[in-house]
N, C-alpha and C positions, 0 to 999 in steps of 0.2 A: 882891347889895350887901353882905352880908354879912364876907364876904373884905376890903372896904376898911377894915372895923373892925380896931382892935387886937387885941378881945378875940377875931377871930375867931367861928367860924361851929362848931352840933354837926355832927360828921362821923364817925358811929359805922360799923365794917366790915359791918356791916348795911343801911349805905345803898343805896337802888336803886342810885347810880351804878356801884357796883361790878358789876352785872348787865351791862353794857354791852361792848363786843368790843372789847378791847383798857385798858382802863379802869384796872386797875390799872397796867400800865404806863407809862401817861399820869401819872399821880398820880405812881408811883416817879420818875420824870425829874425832875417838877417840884421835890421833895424833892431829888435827887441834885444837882439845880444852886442850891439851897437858895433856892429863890423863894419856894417853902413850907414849913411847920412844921406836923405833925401828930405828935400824942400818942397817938393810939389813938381817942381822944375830941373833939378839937375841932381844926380845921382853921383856920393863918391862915395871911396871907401873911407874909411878909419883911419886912425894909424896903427890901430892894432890889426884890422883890418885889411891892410895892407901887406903886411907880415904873413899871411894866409890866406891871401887871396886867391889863389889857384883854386883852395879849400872852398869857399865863399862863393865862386864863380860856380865851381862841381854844384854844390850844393841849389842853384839856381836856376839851372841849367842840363843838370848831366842826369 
């Protein structure tokens, strides 16, 4: 739920998700088509991004 917030969600390169098979990759695309914004340190969606996030989330996750 995190993600629907503005301020975004903590999402440090030490999170488990990165442990997962293919995981970064996943993250890199979602970044590359600018749905999301990451700093190093905190994780949000876009505003387009936001619009489809369900979409974005699947995509990372499902």
């Amino acid at each position: 739920m995190g993600l629907r917030l503005t301020s975004g969600i903590d999402f440090a390169r030490n999170d488990p998700f990165f442990d997962g098979d293919g995981a970064e990759k996943k993250l890199r695309q979602t970044l590359d088509d600018r749905l999301l914004e990451w700093n190093g340190q905190t994780l949000k969606a876009t505003p387009v991004g936001r619009r489809i996030l369900n979409r974005v989330l699947y995509e990372l996750f499902g």
